[in-house]
C-alpha positions as CSV (number, residue, x, y, z in Angstrom):
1,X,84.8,126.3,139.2
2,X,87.1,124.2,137.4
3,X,86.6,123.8,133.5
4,X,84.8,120.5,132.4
5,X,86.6,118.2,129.9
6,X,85.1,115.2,128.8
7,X,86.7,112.5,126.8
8,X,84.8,110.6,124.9
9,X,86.4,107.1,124.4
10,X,88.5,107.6,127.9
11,X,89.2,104.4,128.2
12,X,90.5,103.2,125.0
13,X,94.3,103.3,123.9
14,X,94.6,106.8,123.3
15,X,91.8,108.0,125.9
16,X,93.6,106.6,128.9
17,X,96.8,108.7,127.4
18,X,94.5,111.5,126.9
19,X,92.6,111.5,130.2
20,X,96.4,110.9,131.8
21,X,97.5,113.6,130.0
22,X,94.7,116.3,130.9
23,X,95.2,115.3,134.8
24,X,98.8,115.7,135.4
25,X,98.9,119.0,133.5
26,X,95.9,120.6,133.6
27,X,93.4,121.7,136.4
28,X,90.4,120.9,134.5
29,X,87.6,118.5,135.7
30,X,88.0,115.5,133.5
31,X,85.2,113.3,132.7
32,X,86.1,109.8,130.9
33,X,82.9,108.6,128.6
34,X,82.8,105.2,127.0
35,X,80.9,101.8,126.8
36,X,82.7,100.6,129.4
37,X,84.3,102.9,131.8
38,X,87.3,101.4,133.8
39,X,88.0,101.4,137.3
40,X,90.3,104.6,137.6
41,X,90.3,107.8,139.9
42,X,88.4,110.3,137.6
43,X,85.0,110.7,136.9
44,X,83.7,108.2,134.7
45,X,80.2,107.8,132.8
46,X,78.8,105.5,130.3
47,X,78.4,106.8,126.7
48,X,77.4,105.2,123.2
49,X,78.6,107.9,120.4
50,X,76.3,107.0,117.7
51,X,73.6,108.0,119.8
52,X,72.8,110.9,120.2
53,X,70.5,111.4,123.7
54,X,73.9,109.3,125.2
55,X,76.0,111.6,123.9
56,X,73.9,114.7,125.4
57,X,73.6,112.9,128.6
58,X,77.9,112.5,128.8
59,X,78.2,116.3,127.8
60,X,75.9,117.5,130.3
61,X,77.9,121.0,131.9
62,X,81.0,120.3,129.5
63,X,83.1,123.1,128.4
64,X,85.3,120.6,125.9
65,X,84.4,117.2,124.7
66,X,87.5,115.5,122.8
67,X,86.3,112.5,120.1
68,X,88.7,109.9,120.9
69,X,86.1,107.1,120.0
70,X,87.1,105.9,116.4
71,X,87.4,104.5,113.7
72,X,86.5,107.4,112.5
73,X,86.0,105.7,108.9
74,X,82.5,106.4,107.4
75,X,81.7,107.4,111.0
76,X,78.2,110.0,111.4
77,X,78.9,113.2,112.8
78,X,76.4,112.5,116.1
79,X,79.4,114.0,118.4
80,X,80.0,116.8,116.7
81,X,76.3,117.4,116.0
82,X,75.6,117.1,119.7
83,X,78.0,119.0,121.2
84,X,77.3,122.1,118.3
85,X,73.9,121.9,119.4
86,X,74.6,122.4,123.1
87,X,77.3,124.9,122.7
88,X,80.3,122.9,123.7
89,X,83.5,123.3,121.8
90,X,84.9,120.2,120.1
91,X,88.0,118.4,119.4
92,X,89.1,115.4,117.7
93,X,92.1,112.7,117.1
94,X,90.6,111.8,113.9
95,X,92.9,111.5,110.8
96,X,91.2,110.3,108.1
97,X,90.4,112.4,105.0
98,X,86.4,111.9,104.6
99,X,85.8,112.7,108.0
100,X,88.2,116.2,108.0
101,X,85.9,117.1,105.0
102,X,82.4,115.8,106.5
103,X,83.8,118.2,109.7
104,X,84.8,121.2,107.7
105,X,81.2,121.3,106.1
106,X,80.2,122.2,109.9
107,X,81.4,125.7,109.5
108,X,78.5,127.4,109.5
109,X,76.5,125.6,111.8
110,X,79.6,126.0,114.5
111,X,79.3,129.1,113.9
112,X,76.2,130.6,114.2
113,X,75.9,128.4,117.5
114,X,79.4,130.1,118.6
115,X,81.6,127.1,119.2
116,X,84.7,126.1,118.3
117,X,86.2,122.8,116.1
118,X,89.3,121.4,115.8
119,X,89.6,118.6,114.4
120,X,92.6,115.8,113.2
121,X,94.3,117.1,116.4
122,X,97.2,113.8,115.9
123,X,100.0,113.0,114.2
124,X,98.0,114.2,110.7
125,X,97.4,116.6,110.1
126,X,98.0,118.6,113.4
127,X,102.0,117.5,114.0
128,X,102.7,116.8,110.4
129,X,101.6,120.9,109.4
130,X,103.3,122.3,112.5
131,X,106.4,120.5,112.1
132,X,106.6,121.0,107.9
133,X,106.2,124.9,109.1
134,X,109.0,124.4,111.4
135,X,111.1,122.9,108.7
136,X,109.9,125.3,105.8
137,X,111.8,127.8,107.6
138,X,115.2,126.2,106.4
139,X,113.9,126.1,102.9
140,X,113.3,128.8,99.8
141,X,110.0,126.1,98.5
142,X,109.0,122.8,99.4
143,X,108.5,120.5,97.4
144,X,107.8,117.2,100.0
145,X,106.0,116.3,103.2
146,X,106.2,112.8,104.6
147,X,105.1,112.1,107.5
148,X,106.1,108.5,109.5
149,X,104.8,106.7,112.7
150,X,106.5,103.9,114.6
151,X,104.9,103.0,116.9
152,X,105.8,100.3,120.2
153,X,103.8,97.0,120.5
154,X,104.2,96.3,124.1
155,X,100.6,97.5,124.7
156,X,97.5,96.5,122.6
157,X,95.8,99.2,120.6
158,X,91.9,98.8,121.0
159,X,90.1,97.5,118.1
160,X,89.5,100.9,116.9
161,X,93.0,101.4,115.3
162,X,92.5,97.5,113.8
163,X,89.1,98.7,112.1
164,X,90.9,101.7,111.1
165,X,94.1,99.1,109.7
166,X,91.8,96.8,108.0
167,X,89.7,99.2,106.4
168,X,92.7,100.9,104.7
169,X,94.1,97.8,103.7
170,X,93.6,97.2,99.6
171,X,91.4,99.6,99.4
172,X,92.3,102.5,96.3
173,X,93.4,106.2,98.2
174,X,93.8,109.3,97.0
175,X,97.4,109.7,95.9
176,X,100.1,112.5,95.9
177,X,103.2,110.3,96.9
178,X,106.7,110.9,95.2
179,X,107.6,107.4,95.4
180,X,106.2,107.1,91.8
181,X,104.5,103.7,93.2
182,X,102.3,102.1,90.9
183,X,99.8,100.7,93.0
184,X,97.0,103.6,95.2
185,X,95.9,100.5,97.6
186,X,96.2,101.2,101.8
187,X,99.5,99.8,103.4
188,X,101.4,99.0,100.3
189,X,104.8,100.9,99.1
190,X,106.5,99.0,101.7
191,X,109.8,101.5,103.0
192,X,112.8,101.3,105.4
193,X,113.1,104.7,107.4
194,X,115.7,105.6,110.0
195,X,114.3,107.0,113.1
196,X,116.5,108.3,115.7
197,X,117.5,105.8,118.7
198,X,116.1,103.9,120.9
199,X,113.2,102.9,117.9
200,X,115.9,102.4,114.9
201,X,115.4,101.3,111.4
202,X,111.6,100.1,110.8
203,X,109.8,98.8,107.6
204,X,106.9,101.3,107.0
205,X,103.7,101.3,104.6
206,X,101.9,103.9,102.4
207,X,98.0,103.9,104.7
208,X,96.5,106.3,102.3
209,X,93.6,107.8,103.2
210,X,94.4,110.6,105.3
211,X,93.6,114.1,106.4
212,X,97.3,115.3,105.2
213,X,96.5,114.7,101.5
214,X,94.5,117.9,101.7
215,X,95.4,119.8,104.6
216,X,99.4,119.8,104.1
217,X,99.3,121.3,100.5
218,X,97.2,123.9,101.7
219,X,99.9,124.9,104.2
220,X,103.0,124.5,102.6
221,X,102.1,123.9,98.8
222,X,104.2,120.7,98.5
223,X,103.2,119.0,95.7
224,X,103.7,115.1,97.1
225,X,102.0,114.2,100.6
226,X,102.7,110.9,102.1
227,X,102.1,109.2,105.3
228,X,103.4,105.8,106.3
229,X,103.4,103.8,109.6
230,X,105.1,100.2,110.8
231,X,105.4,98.6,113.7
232,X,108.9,97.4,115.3
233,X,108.1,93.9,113.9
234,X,108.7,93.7,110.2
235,X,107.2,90.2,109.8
236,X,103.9,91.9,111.1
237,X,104.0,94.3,108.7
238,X,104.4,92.5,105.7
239,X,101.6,90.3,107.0
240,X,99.5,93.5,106.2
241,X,101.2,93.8,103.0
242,X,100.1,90.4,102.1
243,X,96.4,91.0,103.1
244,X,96.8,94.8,101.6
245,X,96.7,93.1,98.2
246,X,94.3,90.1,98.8
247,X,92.0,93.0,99.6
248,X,92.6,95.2,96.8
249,X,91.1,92.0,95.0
250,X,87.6,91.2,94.3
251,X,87.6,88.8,96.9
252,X,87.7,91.0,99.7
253,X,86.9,89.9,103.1
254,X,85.2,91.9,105.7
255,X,86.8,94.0,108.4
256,X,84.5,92.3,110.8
257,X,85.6,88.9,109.8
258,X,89.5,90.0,110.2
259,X,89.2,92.1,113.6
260,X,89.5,88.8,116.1
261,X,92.8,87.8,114.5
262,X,93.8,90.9,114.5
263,X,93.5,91.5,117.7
264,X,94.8,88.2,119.0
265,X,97.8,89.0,116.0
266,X,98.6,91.7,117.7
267,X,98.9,90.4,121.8
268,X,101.2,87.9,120.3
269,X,103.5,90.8,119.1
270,X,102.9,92.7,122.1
271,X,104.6,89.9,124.3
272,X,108.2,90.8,122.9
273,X,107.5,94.5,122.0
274,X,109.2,98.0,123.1
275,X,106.7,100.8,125.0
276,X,109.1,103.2,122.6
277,X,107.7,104.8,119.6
278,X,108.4,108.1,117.6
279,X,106.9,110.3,114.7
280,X,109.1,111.8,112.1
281,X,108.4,114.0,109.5
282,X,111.0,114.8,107.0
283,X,110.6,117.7,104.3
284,X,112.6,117.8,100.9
285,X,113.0,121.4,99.0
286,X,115.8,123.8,97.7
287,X,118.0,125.6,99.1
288,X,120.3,128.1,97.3
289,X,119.7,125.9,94.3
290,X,120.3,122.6,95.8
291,X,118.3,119.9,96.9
292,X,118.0,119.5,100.8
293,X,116.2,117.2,103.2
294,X,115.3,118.5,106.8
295,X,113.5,116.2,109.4
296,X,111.8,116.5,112.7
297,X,111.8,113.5,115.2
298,X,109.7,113.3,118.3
299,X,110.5,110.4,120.6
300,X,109.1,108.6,123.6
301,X,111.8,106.3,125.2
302,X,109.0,105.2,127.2
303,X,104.5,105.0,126.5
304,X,104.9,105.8,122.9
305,X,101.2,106.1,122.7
306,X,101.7,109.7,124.5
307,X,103.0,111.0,121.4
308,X,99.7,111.2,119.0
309,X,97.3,112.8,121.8
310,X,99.9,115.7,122.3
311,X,98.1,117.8,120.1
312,X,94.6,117.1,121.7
313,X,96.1,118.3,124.7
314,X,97.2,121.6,123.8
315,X,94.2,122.3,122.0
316,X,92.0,121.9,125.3
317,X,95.3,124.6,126.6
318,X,94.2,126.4,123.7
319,X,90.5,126.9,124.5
320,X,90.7,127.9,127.6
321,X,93.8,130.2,127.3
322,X,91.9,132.1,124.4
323,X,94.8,131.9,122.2
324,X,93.1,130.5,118.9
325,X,93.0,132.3,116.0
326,X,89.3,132.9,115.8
327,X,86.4,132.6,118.3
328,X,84.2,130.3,116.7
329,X,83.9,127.5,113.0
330,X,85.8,124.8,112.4
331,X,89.1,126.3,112.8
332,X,91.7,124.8,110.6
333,X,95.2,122.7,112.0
334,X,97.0,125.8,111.8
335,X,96.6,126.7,115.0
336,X,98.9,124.5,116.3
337,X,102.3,126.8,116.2
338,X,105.7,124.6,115.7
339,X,106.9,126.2,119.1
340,X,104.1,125.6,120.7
341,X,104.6,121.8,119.5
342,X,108.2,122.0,120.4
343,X,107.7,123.0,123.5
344,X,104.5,120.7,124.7
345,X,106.3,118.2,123.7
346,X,109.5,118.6,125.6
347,X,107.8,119.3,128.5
348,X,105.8,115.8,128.7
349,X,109.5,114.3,128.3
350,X,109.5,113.5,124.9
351,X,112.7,114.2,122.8
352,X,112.6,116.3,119.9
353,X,115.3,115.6,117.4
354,X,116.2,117.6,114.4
355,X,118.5,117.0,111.8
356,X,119.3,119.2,108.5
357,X,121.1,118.7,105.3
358,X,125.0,119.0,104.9
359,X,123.8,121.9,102.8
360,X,121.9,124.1,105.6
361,X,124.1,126.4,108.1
């Protein structure tokens, strides 16, 4: 009997890439769980993640269940809860740094019950750690880890990424950039970063907030984390520049209140938008005594969304080829072996682009 994988959120942005994902490579039943299932060739039922006999109703018989349902901002734990309860190992695209800590205090419970947790299985921390170990390997320390996102506009994110956006925006982060900015608000620091053709130079913003503050010093012991993200259009980003520092005033508007425009902000973009995007994380250290700069690229010429739910993937791989590190707990992004991400990704056609310093043979 084939293993059952249900995706909760399946037919959100990164769902559909999920669910896509899981079907073309994997023989695994795939179940797709959210308010309002689509009209696709899987199975599909209806699911409402902050409660909790829904939730046990979608995980009925499931083997995996993946959380791609944010925001995961100030969300409760009902998924995770549920599916410890009933024995069915859990995975997550979350990336935000409460929610990693709220997950981690699981441990025990996932534990006694025998199932396994993986969670921030996205571009932080899961991609960010396995490609800073990759890179580590050129260097005698690290001293850096940034981590950036560029993503394409041709196809509108659900309103989940916005919330996620909008709460960021303004609001104070923990900080351990190198930039030596003055200001700890979400989206601010504004950047240009070279990516590698076809996405080219974008203008990118400090979000703040995430799950690689923690998580990538505990792997590498870099002293300055960062992650930043922009879109290909820079007039949109500085729009969320502009409202980053209305809401890091006392004025501060709701997210609720901004979501419409965002939305509507946003299908306006879309309309002369690429389906390109990429993630690069570059690593700064010494070498011999000098100061070097390494960087890994991955790139999707085409359905840039792909890129963030590679992770999620191999982790359902991982589960059921029993090749994680421990049987049960919340197991931490480690597990996710630079080859391993090398590899996956290459085989779902996206390029993976390295480039070293002058300085490194």
């Amino acid at each position: 009997m084939k293993k059952r994988v249900v995706v909760l959120g399946g037919s959100g942005f990164f769902g559909e890439h999920l669910v896509a994902d899981l079907m073309r490579r994997s023989d695994v039943h795939v179940v797709s769980a959210s308010r309002r299932p689509s009209e696709v060739g899987h199975e599909q039922v209806t699911c409402h993640v902050a409660d909790p006999a829904s939730v046990a109703e979608a995980l009925h018989a499931a083997d995996v269940v993946v959380h791609c349902a944010g925001p995961f901002q100030e969300a409760p734990l009902t998924v995770l809860d549920t599916a410890i309860s009933m024995g069915v190992d859990y995975v997550d695209i979350s990336e935000d740094r409460d929610y990693a800590q709220a997950v981690e205090r699981r441990h025990t419970y996932a534990l006694a019950q025998g199932v396994k947790v993986l969670n921030g299985c996205s571009v932080v921390p899961a991609i960010s750690i396995a490609a800073a170990r990759l890179l580590a390997n050129d260097l005698d320390g690290v001293e850096s880890v940034r981590t950036f996102a560029a993503p394409g506009t041709a196809r509108t994110r659900g309103p989940a990424m916005f919330s996620t956006l909008l709460w960021l925006a303004g609001r104070g982060q923990p900080d351990l950039r190198c930039s030596g900015a003055r200001t700890n608000r979400g989206w601010s620091d504004p950047e240009w970063v070279s990516f590698p053709p076809p996405v080219g130079r974008r203008l990118v913003y400090w979000a703040g907030g995430m799950a690689d503050v923690d998580a990538v010093p505990a792997v590498t012991s870099a002293r300055c984390v960062e992650f930043k993200a922009g879109s290909e259009h820079a007039w949109l980003n500085r729009m969320m520049g502009g409202l980053s520092r209305w809401q890091g005033t006392r004025a501060r508007l709701r997210e609720s209140w901004l979501l419409p425009a965002a939305l509507t902000v946003s299908r306006v973009a879309g309309r002369w938008g690429s389906d390109h995007g990429a993630v690069m994380v570059e690593v700064a250290g010494r070498r011999s005594g000098r100061q070097v700069t390494t960087s890994m690229a991955i790139i999707a010429d085409t359905h840039g969304g792909r890129i963030p739910v590679v992770p999620a993937a191999l982790a359902v791989e991982a589960l059921f080829d029993d090749s994680l590190p421990t049987r049960a707990g919340v197991i931490a992004a480690t597990w996710l072996q630079p080859d391993s991400l090398v590899q996956g990704c290459r085989a779902r056609g996206l390029r993976v682009v390295r480039t070293r310093s002058p300085f490194i043979v």
